[in-house]
N, C-alpha and C positions, 0 to 999 in steps of 0.2 A: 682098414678104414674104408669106408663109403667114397663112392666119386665125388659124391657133398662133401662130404668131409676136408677133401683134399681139398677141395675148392676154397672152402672156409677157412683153412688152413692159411693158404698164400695170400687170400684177403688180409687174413690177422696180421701176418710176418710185414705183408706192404704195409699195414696203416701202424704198427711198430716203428717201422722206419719212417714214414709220413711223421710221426710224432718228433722223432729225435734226430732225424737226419737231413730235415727238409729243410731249415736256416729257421726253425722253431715259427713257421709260416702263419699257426693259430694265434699265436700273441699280440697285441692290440699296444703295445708301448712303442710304437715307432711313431712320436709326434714331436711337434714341435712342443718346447716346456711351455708350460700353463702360466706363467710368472714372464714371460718374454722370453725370444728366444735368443742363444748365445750359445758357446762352448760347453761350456757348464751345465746346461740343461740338455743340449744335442749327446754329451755323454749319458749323462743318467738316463736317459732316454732310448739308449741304446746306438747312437747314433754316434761315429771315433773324436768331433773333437780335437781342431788343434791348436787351437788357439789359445794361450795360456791364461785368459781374463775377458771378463766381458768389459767392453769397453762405452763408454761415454760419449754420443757421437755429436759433431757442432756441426757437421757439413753430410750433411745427406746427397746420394747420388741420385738421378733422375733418372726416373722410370716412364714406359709410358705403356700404359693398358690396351691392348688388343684385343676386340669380341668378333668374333667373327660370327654373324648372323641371317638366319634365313628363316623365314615366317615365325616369329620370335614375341607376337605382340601381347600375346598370352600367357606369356612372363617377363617378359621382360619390366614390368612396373613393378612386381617384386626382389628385381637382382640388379638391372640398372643402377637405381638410386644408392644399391652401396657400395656402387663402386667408384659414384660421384666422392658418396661423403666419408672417403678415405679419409684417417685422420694421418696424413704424410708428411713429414717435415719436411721436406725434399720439396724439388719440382715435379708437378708428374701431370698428364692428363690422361685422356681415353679418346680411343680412337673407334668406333661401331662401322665395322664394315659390313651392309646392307648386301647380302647375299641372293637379289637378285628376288627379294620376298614379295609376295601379294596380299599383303595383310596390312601393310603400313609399319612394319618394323623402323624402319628408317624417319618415318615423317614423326611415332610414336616415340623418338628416343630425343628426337629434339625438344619436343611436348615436352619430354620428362624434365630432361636438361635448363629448361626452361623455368620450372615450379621447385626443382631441387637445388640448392645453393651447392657451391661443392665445386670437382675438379672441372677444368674446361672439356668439352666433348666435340668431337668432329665425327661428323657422318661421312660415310666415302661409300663407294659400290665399283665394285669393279669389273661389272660385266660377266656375262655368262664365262664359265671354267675353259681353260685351253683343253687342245687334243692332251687324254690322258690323265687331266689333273680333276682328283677330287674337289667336291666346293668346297670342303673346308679348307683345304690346305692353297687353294685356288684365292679366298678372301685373308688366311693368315697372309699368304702372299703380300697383296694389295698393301694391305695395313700393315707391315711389318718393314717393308720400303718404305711406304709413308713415317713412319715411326721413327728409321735410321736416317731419316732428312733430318727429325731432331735432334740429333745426336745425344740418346739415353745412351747409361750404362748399362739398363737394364730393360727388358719385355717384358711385362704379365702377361702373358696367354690364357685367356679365362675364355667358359662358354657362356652364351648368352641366359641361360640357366640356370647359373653360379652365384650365387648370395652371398658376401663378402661383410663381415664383422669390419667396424670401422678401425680397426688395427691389425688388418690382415697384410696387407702390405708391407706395413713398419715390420711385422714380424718376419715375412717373407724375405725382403731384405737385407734382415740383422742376419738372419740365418746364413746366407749367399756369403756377407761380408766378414763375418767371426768365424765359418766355417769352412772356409775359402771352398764356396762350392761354385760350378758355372751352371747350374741345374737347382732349383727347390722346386718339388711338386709336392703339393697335397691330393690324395683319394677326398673328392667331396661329398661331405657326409650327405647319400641317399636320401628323399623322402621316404618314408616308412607308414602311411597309413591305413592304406585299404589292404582286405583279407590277401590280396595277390601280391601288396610291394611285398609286407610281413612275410610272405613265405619265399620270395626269389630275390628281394633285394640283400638281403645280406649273406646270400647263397654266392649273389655273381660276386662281390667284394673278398669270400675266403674263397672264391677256385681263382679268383685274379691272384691271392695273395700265394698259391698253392703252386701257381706255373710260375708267380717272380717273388720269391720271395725277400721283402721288405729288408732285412738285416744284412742278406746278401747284397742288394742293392747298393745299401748304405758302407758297406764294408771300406777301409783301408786295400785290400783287394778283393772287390770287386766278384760276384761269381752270377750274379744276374744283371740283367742290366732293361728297366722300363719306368715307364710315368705314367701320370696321371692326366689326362687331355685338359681335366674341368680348370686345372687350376697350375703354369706352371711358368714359373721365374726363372727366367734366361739372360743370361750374361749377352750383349750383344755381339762383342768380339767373338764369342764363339758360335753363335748363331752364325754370322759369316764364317767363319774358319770349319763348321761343318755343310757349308753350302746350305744350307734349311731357309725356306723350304722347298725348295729345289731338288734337292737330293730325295726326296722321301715322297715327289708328287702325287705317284699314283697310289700310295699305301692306304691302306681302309681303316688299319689302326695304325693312324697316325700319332700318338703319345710312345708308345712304342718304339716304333720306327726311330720318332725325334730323338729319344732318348738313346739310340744306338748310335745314330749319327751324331750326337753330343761325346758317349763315349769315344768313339773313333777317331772323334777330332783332337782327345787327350782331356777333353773335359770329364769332371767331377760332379758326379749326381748324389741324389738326398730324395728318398720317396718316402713317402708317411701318410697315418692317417690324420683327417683334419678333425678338428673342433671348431672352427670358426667359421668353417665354408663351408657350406649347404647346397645341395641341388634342389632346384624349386619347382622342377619338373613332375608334374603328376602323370603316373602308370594307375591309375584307376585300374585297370582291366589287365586278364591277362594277355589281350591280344596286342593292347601298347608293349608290356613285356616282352612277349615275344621275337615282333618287330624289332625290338632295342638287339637282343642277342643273333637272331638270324641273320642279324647285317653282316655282323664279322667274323659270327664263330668257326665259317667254313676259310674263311682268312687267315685265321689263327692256324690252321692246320695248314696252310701254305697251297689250299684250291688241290691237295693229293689224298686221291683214294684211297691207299693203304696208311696215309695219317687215320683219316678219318675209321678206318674200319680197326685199325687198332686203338683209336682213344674210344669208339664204341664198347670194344671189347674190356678194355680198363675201368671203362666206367661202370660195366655191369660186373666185372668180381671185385670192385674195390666199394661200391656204394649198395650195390643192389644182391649184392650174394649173401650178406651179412644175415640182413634180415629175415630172408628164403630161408637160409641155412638152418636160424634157430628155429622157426617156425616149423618149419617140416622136419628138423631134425628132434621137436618135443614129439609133432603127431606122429613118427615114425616110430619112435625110443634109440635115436640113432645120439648119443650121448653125444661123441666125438664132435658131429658136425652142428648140434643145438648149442655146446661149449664153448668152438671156436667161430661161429657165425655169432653169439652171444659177446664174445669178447671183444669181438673184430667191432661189432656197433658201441658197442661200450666207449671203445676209444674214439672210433668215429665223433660219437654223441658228445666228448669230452673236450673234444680239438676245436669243434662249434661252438658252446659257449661262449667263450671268450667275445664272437665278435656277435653274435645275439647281446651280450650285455653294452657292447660300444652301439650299437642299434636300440640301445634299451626296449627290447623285445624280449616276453618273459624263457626261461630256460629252460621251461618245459616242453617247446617246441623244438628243442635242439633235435632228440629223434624222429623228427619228420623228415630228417636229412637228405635220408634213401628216395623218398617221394622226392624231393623239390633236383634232385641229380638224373632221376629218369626224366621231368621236366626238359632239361636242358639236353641231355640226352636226345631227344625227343626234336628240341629246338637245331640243337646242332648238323642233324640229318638235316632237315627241314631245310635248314643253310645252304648244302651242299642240291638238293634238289632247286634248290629256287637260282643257286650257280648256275648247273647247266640247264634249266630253262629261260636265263636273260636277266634273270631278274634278281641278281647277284648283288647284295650293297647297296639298296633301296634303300634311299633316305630322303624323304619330304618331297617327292615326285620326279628324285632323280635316281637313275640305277648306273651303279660302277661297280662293273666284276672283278677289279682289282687287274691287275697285270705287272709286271715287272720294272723295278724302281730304278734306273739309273745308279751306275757306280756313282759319279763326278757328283758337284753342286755346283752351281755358277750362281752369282751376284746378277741380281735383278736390276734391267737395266727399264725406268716406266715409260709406257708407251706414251702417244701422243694422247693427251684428255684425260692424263691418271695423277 
């Protein structure tokens, strides 16, 4: 056989095993059940379930919403208001922590608060980030102290982005408590409508699902372990008993991070995708896209060169050989390698589906695959250059190159004026 060939070859055999070995990563049923969620539908769902009945609840536990935000004013009149008009039996409010924005985030949520009937809202700011700490995890901070003066059982951690169905909560909750989980995150369903989200946004959601695979996640044990930043329900006791967020300051993907220091602590996670929570975030262009992925993807690789030069090198025989192979292996008449470069996209194109049709994006674009992976590709480099020129983790006018996250967590003691 041809050097193509072989090439085409170990693409095929990987995305074989991508299909049936990876915790079945292309499937789209890891959600909460559409009827309300419980035991009962966390099974069907694929989700273990152990709770013998769904139960009937008279005493709801108290929750209390966290956004942490910064220059937000541009959505935020879309996602705010639903998360006023939670329909919650329980006690709960929301807490907007004003990340230091120039747009009037802050002075804009009271407005809203204002004209929207619904849960009580407090605005707080916590002043520019300490040495080391990201802003977001610098403002969860703020608002997360503030929060455990209430004394909830539970946190929403949402973004200010995040559009919330008036029974997202109730559902969030039931899950936590029927499930005995100390973790519920939702993936929140993308906007999808310009030519650029359609091609990369439900690209970044199946290579998300492809490094953590959902079922794993969810497992009785456990073989991945991440969340969802947009959207995630946290037990408070274990929020302290993992030091968060504390423990996880300087991390760039911090959902992640959280979700390992939840593991650690002996907590129990639940990750899925949503139907009811939305990001309202417009990527118009591909250069917001871009932006979006450059932040973390050289983070994801842990800031190492021989990461990066081998997920380079994975990325071009598992996505981009495929298509070479048949192509040049029809113009050549090189049978073997047009066959398994043929077959290798085949499956590729197969495993996509699934989450084009939860994007209700037609199916016919599943073979663009190859393109929208040199994309990112493309992005991923781009990451690690814009690392070692400074400007590593760029987000809304601030840059963090990540650096090394503290073993410990400690309990946040608030300053003077907080």
């Amino acid at each position: 056989m041809s050097t193509l060939a072989w090439f085409a070859s170990a693409s095929l055999v990987v995305w074989v095993w991508l299909l049936l070995g990876q915790g079945f990563f292309w499937r789209t049923d890891q959600r909460l059940p559409r009827t309300g969620p419980g035991p009962a539908g966390l099974r069907a769902r694929g989700g273990p379930g152990r709770a013998p009945a769904r139960v009937e609840r008279t005493e709801w536990p108290a929750v209390v919403v966290v956004v942490p935000a910064r220059d937000e004013a541009e959505v935020l009149p879309l996602s705010l208001p639903s998360l006023l008009a939670q329909d919650y039996p329980g006690r709960a409010e929301v807490i907007l922590v004003d990340d230091g924005s120039t747009d009037g985030t802050g002075r804009l949520a009271v407005e809203l608060a204002a004209r929207h009937a619904g849960l009580p809202l407090r605005v707080a700011s916590p002043g520019e980030p300490g040495p080391g700490w990201t802003g977001k995890l610098w403002a969860l901070r703020h608002g997360m102290a503030l929060a455990r003066a209430r004394g909830p059982e539970f946190l929403l951690l949402t973004d200010a982005d995040i559009a919330h169905e008036p029974d997202s909560l109730r559902r969030l909750v039931t899950a936590a408590l029927e499930d005995d989980r100390d973790l519920v995150s939702q993936m929140a369903r993308l906007r999808v409508s310009s030519f650029w989200e359609r091609l990369v946004v439900p690209a970044f959601v199946y290579f998300f699902a492809q490094l953590y695979p959902f079922r794993w996640i969810n497992a009785a044990r456990p073989r991945a372990t991440a969340a969802a930043g947009g959207c995630v329900l946290l037990r408070t006791e274990t929020a302290v008993a993992a030091g968060v967020p504390d423990a996880i300051r300087t991390a760039v993907i911090d959902d992640v991070s959280l979700a390992r220091a939840v593991r650690a602590a002996g907590g129990r996670i639940w990750l899925g995708l949503a139907e009811r929570v939305d990001s309202v975030r417009p990527y118009p262009g591909l250069g917001e896209l871009w932006r979006m992925v450059t932040r973390s993807a050289y983070a994801q690789l842990r800031y190492r060169p021989a990461l990066l030069l081998g997920t380079a090198a994975g990325l071009v025989l598992v996505y981009l050989v495929p298509p070479v192979a048949l192509v040049a292996g029809l113009a050549a008449g090189d049978a073997p390698a047009a066959w398994a470069g043929g077959a290798a996209w085949a499956v590729m194109t197969g495993t996509y589906v699934p989450i084009l049709r939860y994007y209700r994006q037609p199916v016919w674009t599943a073979p663009l695959l190859p393109f929208t992976a040199l994309l990112y590709l493309l992005m991923t480099v781009d990451s690690a250059v814009r690392h070692y020129r400074g400007r590593g983790g760029e987000w809304k006018g601030r840059v963090h190159s990540g650096g090394r996250t503290p073993a410990g967590g400690g309990e946040f003691t608030p300053r003077h004026g907080e």
